[in-house]
mmCIF file of the N, C-alpha and C atoms, coordinates in Angstrom:
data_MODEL
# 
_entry.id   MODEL 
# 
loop_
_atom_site.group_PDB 
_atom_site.id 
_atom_site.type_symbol 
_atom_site.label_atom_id 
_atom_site.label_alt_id 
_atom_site.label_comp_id 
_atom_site.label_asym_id 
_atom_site.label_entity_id 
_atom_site.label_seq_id 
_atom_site.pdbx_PDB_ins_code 
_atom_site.Cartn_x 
_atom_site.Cartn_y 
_atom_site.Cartn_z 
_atom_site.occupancy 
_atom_site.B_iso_or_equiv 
_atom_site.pdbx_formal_charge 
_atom_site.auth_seq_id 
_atom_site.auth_comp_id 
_atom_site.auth_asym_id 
_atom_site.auth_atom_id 
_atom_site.pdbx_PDB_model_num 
ATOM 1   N N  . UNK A 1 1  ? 74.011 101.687 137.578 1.00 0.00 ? 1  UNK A N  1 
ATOM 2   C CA . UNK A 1 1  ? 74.942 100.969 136.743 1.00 0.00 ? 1  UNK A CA 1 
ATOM 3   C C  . UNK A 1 1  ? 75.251 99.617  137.389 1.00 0.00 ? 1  UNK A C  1 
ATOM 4   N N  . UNK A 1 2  ? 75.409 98.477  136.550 1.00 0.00 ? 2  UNK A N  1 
ATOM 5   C CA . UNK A 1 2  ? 75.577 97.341  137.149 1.00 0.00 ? 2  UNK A CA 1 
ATOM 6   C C  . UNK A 1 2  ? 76.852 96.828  136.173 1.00 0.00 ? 2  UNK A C  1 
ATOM 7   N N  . UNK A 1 3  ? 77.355 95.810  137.185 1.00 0.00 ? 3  UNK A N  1 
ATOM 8   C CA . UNK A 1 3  ? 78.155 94.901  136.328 1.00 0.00 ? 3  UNK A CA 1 
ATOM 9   C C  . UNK A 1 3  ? 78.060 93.585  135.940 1.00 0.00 ? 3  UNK A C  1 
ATOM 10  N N  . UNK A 1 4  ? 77.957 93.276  134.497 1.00 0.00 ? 4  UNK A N  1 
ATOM 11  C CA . UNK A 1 4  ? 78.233 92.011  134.501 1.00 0.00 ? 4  UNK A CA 1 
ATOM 12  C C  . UNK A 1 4  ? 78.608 91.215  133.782 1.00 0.00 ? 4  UNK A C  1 
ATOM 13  N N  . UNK A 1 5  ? 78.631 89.664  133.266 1.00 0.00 ? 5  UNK A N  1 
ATOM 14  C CA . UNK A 1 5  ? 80.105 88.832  132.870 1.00 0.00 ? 5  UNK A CA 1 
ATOM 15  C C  . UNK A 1 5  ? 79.142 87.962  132.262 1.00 0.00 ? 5  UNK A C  1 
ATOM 16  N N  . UNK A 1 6  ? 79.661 87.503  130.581 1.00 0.00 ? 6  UNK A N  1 
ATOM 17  C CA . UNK A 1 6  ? 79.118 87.000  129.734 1.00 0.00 ? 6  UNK A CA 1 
ATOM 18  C C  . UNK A 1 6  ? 80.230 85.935  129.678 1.00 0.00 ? 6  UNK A C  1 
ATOM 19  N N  . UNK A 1 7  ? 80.008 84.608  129.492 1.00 0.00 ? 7  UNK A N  1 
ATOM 20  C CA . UNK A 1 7  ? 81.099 83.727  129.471 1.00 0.00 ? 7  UNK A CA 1 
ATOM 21  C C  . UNK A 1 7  ? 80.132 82.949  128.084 1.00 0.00 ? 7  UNK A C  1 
ATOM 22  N N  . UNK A 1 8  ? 81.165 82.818  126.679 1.00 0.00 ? 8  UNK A N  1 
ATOM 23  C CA . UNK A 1 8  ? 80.364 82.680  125.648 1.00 0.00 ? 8  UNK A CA 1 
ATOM 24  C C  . UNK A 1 8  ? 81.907 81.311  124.997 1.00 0.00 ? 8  UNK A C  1 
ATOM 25  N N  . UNK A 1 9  ? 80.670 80.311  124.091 1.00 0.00 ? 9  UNK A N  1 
ATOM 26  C CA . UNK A 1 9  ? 81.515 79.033  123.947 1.00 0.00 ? 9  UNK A CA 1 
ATOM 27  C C  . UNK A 1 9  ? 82.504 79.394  122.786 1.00 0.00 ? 9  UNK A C  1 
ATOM 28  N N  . UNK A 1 10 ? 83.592 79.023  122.737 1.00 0.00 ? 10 UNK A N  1 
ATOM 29  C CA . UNK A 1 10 ? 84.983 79.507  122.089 1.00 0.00 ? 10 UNK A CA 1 
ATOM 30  C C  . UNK A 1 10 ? 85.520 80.105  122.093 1.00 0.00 ? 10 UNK A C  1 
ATOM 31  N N  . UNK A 1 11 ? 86.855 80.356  121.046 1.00 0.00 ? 11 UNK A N  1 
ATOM 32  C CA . UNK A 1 11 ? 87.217 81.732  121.348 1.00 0.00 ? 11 UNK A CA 1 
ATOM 33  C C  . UNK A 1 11 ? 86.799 82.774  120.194 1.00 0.00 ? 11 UNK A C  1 
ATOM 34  N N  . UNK A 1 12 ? 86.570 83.640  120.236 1.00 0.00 ? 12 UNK A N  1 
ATOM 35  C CA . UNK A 1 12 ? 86.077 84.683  119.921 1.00 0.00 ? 12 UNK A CA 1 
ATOM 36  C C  . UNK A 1 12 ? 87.384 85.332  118.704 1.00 0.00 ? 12 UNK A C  1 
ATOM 37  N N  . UNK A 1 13 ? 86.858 85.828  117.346 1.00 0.00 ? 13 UNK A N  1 
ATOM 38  C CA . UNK A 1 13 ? 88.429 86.253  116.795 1.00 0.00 ? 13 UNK A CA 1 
ATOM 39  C C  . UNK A 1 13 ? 87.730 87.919  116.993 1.00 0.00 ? 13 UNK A C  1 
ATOM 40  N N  . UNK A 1 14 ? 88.714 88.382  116.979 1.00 0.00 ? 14 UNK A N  1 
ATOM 41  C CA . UNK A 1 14 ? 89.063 90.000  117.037 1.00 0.00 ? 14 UNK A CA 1 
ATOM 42  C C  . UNK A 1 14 ? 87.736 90.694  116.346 1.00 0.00 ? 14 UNK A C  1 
ATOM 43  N N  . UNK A 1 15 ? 87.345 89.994  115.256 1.00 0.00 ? 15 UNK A N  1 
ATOM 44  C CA . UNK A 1 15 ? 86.322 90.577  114.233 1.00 0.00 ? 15 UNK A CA 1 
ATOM 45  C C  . UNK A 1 15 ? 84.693 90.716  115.349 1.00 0.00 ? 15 UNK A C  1 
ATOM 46  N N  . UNK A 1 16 ? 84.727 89.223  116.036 1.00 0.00 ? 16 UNK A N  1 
ATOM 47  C CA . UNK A 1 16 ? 83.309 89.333  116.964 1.00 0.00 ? 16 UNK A CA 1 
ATOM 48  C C  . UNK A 1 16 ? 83.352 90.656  118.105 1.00 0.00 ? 16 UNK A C  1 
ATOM 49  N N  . UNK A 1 17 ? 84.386 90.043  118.160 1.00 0.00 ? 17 UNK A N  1 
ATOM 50  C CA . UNK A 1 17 ? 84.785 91.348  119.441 1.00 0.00 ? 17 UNK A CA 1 
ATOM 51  C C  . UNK A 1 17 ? 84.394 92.363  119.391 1.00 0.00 ? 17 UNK A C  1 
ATOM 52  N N  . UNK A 1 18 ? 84.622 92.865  117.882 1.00 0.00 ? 18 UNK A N  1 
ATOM 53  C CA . UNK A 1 18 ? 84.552 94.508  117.065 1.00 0.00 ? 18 UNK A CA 1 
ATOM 54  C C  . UNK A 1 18 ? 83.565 94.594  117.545 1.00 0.00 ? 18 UNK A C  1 
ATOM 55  N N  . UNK A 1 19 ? 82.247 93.501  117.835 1.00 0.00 ? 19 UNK A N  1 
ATOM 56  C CA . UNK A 1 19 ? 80.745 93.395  117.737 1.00 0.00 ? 19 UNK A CA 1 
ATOM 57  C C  . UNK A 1 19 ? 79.892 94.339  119.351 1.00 0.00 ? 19 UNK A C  1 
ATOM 58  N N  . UNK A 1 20 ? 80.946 94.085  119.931 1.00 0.00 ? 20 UNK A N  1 
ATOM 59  C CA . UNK A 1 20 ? 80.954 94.729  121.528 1.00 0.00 ? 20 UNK A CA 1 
ATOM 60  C C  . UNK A 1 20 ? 82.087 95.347  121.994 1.00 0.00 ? 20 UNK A C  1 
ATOM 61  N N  . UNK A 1 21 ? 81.812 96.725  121.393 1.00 0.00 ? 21 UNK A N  1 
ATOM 62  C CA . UNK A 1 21 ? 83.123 97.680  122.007 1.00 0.00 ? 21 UNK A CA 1 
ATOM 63  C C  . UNK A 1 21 ? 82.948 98.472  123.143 1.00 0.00 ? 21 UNK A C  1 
ATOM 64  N N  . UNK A 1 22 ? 81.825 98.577  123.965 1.00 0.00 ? 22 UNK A N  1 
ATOM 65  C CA . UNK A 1 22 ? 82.057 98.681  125.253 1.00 0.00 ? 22 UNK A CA 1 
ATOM 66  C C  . UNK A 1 22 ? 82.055 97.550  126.343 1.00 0.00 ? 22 UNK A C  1 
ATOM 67  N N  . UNK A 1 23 ? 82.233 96.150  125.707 1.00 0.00 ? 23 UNK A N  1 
ATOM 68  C CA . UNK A 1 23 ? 82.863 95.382  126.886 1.00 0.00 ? 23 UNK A CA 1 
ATOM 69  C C  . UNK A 1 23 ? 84.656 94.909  126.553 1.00 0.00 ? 23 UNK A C  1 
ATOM 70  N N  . UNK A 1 24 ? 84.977 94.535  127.630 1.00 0.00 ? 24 UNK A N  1 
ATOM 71  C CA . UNK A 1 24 ? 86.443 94.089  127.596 1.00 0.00 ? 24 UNK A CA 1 
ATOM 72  C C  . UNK A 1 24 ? 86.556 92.202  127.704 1.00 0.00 ? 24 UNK A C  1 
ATOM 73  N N  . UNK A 1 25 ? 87.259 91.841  126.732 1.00 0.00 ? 25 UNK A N  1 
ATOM 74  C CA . UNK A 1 25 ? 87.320 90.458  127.019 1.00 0.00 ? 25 UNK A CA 1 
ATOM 75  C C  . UNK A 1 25 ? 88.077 90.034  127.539 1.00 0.00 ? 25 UNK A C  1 
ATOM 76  N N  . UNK A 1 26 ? 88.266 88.204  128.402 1.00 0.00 ? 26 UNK A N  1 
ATOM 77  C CA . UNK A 1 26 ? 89.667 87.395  128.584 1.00 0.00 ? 26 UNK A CA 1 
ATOM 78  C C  . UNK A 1 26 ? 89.191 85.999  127.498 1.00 0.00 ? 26 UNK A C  1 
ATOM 79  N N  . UNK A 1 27 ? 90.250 86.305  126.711 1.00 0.00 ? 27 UNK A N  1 
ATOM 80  C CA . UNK A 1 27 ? 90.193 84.608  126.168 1.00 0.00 ? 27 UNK A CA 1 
ATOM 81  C C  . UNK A 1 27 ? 90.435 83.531  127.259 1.00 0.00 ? 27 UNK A C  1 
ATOM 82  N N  . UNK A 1 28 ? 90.054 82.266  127.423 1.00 0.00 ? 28 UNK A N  1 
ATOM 83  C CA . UNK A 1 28 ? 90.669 81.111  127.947 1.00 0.00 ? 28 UNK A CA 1 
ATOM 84  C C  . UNK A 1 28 ? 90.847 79.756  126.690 1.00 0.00 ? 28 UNK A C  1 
ATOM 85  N N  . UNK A 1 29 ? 92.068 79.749  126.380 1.00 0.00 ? 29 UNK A N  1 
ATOM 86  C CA . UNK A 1 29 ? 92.043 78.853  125.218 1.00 0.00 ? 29 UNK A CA 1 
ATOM 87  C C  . UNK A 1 29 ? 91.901 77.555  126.015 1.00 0.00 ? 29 UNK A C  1 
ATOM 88  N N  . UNK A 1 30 ? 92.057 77.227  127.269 1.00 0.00 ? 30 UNK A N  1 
ATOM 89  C CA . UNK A 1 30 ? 92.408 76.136  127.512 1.00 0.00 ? 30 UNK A CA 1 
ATOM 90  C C  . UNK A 1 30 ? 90.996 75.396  127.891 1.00 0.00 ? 30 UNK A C  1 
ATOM 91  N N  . UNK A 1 31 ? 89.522 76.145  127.854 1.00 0.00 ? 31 UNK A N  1 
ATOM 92  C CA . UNK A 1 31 ? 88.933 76.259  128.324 1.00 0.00 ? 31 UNK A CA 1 
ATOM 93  C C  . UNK A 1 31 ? 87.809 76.186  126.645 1.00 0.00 ? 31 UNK A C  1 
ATOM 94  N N  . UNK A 1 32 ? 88.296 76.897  125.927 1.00 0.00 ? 32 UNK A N  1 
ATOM 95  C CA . UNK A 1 32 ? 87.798 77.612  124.966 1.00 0.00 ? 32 UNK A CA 1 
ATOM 96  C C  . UNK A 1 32 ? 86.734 78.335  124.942 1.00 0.00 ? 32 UNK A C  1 
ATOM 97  N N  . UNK A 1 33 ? 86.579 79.150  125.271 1.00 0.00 ? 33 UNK A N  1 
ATOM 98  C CA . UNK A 1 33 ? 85.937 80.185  126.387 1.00 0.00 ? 33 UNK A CA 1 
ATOM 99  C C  . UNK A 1 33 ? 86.129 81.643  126.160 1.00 0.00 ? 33 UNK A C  1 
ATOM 100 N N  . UNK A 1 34 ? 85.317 82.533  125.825 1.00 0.00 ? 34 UNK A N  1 
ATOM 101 C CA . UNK A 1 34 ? 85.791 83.910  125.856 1.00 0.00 ? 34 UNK A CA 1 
ATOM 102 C C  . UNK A 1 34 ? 84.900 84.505  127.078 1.00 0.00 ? 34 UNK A C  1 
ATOM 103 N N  . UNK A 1 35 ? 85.348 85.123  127.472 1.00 0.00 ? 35 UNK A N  1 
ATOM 104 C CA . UNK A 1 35 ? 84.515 86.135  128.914 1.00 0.00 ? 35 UNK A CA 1 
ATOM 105 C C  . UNK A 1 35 ? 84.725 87.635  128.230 1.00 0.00 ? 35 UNK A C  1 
ATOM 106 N N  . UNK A 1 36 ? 83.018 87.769  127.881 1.00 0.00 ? 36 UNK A N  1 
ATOM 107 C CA . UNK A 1 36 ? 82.952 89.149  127.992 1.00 0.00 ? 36 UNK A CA 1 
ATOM 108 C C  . UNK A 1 36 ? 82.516 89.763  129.443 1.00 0.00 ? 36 UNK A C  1 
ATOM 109 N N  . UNK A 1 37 ? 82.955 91.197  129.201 1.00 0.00 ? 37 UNK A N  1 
ATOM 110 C CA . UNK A 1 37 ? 82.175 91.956  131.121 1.00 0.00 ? 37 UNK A CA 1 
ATOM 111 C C  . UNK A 1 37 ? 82.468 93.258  130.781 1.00 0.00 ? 37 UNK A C  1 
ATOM 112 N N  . UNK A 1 38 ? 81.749 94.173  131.920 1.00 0.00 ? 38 UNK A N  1 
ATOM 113 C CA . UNK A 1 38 ? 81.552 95.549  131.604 1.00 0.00 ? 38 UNK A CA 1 
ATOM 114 C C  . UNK A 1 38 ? 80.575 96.016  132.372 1.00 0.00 ? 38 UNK A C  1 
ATOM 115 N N  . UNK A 1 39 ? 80.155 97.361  132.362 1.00 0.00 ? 39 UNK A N  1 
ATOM 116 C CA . UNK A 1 39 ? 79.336 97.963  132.825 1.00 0.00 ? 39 UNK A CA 1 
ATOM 117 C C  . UNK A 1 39 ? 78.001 98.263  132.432 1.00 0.00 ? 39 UNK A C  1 
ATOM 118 N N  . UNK A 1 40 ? 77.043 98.107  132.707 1.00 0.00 ? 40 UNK A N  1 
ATOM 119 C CA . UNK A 1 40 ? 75.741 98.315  131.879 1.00 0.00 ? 40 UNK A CA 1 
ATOM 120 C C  . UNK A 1 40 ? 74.933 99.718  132.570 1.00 0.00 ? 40 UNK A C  1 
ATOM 121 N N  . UNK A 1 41 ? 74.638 100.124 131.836 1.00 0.00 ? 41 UNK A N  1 
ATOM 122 C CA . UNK A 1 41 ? 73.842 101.189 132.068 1.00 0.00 ? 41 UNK A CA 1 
ATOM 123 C C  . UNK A 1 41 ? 72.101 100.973 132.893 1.00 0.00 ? 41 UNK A C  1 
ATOM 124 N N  . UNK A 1 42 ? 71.989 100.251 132.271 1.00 0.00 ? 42 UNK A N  1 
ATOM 125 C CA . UNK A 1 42 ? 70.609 99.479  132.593 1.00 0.00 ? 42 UNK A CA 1 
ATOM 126 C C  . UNK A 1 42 ? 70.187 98.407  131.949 1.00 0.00 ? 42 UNK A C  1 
ATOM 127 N N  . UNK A 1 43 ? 68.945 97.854  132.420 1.00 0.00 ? 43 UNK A N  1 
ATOM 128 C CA . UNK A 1 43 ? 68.668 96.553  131.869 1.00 0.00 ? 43 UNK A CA 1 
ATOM 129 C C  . UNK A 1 43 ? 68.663 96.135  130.315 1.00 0.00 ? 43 UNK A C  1 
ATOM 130 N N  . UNK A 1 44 ? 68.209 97.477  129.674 1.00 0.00 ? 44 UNK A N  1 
ATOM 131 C CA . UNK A 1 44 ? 68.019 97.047  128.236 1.00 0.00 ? 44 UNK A CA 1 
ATOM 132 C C  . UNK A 1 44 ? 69.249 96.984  127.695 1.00 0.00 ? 44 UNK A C  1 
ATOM 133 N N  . UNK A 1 45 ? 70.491 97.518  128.286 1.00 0.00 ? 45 UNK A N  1 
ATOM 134 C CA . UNK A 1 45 ? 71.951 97.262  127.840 1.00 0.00 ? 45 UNK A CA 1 
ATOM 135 C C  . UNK A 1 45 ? 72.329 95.960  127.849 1.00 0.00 ? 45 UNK A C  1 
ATOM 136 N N  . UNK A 1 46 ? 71.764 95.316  128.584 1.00 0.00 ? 46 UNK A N  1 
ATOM 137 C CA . UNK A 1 46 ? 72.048 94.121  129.038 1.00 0.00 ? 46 UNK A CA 1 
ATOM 138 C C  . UNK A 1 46 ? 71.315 93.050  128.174 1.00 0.00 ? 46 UNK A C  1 
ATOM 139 N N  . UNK A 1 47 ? 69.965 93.244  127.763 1.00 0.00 ? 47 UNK A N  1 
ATOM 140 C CA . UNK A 1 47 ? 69.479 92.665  126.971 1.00 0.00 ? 47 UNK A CA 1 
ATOM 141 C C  . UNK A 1 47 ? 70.239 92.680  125.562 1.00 0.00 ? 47 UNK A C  1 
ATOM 142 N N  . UNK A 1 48 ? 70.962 93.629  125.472 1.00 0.00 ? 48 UNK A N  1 
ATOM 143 C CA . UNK A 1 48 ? 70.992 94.103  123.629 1.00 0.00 ? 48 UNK A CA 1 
ATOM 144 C C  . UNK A 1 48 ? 72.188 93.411  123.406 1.00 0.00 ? 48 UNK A C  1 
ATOM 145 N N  . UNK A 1 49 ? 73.249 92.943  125.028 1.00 0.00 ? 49 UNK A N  1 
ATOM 146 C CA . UNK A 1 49 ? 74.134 92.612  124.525 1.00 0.00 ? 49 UNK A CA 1 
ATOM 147 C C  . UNK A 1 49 ? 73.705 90.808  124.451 1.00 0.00 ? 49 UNK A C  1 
ATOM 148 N N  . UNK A 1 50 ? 72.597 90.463  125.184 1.00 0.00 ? 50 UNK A N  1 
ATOM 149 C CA . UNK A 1 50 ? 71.958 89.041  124.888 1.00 0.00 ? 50 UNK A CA 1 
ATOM 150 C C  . UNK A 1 50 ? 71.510 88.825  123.265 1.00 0.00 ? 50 UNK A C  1 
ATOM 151 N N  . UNK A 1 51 ? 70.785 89.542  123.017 1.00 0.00 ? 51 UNK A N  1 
ATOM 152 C CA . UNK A 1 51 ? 70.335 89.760  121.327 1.00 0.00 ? 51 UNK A CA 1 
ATOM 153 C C  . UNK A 1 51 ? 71.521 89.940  120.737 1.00 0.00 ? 51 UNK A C  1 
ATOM 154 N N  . UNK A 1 52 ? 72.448 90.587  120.698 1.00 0.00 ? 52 UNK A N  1 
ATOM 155 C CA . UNK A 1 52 ? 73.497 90.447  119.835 1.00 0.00 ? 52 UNK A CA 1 
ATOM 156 C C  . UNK A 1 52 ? 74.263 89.287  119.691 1.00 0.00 ? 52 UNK A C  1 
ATOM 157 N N  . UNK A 1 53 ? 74.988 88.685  120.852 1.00 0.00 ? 53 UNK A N  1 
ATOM 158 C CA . UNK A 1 53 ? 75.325 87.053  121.057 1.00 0.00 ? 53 UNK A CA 1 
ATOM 159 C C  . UNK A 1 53 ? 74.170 86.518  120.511 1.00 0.00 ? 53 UNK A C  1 
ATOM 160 N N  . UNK A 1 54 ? 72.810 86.076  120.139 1.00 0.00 ? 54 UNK A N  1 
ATOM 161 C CA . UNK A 1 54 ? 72.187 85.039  119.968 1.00 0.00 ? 54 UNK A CA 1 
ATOM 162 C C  . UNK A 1 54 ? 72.329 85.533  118.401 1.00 0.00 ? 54 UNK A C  1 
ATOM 163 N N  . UNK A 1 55 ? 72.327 86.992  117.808 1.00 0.00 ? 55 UNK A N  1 
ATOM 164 C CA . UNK A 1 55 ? 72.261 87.457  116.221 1.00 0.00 ? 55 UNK A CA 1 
ATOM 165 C C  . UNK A 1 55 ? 73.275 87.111  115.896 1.00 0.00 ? 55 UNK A C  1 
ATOM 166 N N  . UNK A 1 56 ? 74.381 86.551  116.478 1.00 0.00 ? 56 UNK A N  1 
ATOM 167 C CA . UNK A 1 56 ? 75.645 86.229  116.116 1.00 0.00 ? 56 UNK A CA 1 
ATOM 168 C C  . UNK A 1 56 ? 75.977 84.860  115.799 1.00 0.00 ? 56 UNK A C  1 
ATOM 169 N N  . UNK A 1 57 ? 74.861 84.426  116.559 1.00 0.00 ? 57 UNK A N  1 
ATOM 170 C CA . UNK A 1 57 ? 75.018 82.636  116.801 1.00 0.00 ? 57 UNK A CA 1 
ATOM 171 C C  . UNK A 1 57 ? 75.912 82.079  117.760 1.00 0.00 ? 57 UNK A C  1 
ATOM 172 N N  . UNK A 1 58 ? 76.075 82.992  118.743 1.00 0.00 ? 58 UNK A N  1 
ATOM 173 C CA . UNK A 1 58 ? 77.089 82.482  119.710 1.00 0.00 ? 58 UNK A CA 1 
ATOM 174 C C  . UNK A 1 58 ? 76.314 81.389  121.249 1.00 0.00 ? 58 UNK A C  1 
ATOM 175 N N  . UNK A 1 59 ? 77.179 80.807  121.333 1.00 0.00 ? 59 UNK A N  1 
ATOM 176 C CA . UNK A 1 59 ? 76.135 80.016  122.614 1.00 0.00 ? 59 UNK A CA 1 
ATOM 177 C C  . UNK A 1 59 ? 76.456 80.357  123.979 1.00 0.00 ? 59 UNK A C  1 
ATOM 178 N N  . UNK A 1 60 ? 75.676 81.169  124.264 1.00 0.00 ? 60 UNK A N  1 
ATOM 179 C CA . UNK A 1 60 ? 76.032 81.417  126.259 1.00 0.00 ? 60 UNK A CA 1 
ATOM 180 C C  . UNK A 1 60 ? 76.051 80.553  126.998 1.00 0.00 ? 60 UNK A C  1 
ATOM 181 N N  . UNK A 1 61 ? 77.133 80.378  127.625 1.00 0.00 ? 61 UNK A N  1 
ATOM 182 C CA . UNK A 1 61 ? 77.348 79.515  128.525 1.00 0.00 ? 61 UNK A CA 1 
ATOM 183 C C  . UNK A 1 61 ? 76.971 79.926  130.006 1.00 0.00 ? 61 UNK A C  1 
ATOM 184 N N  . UNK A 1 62 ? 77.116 81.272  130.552 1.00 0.00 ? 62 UNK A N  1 
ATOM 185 C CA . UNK A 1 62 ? 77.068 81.917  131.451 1.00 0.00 ? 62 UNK A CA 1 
ATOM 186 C C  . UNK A 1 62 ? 76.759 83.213  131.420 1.00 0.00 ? 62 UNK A C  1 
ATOM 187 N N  . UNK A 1 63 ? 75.713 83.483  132.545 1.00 0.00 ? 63 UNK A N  1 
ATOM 188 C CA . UNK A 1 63 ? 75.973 85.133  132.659 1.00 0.00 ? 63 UNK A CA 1 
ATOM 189 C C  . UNK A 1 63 ? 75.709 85.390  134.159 1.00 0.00 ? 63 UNK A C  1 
ATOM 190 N N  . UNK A 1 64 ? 76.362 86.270  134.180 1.00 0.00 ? 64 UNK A N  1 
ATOM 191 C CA . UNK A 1 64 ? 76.354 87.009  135.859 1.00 0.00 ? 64 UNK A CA 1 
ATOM 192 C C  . UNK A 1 64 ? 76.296 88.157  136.462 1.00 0.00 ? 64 UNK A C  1 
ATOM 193 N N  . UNK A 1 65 ? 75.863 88.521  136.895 1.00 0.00 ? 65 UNK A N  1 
ATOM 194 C CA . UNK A 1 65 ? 75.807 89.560  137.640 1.00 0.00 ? 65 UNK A CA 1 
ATOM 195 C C  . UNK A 1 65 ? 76.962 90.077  138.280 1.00 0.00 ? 65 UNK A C  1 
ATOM 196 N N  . UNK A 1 66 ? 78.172 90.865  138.324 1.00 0.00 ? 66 UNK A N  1 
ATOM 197 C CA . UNK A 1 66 ? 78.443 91.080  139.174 1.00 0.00 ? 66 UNK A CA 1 
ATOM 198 C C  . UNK A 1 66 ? 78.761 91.921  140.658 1.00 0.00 ? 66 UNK A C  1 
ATOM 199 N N  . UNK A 1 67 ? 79.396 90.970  141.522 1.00 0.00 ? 67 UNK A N  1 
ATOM 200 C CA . UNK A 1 67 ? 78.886 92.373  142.395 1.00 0.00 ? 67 UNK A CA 1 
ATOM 201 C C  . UNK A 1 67 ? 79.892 93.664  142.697 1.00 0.00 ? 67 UNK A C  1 
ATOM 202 N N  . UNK A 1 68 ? 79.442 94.843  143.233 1.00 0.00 ? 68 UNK A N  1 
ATOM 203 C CA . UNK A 1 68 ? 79.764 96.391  142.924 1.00 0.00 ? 68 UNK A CA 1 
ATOM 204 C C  . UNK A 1 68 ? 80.963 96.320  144.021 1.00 0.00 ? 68 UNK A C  1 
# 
């Protein structure tokens, strides 16, 4: 299991969110910025949550790994 942190451009309304219910978000309005993160099971978890942000039209700004 790994962790890691999606930092995606704006903020995100409640409805996208619905879109990924096993990650947890922080808005940054000041920033306009939503940070998704969570736990992945394995790599293809990780991919699906890349394919879903791009099926969404969202623009990644960041992603990371983080550490355990």
């Amino acid at each position: 299991m790994t962790d890691y942190q999606f930092v995606v451009d704006g903020v995100l309304s409640a409805r996208v969110l619905a879109a990924f219910p096993d990650l947890h978000a922080r808005i940054d309005e000041k920033r306009c910025t939503t940070t998704l993160f969570g736990t992945m099971d394995d790599p293809t978890a990780m991919r699906t949550i890349l394919a879903r942000l791009d099926d969404l039209g969202l623009t990644l700004l960041e992603m990371r790994r983080l550490p355990t």
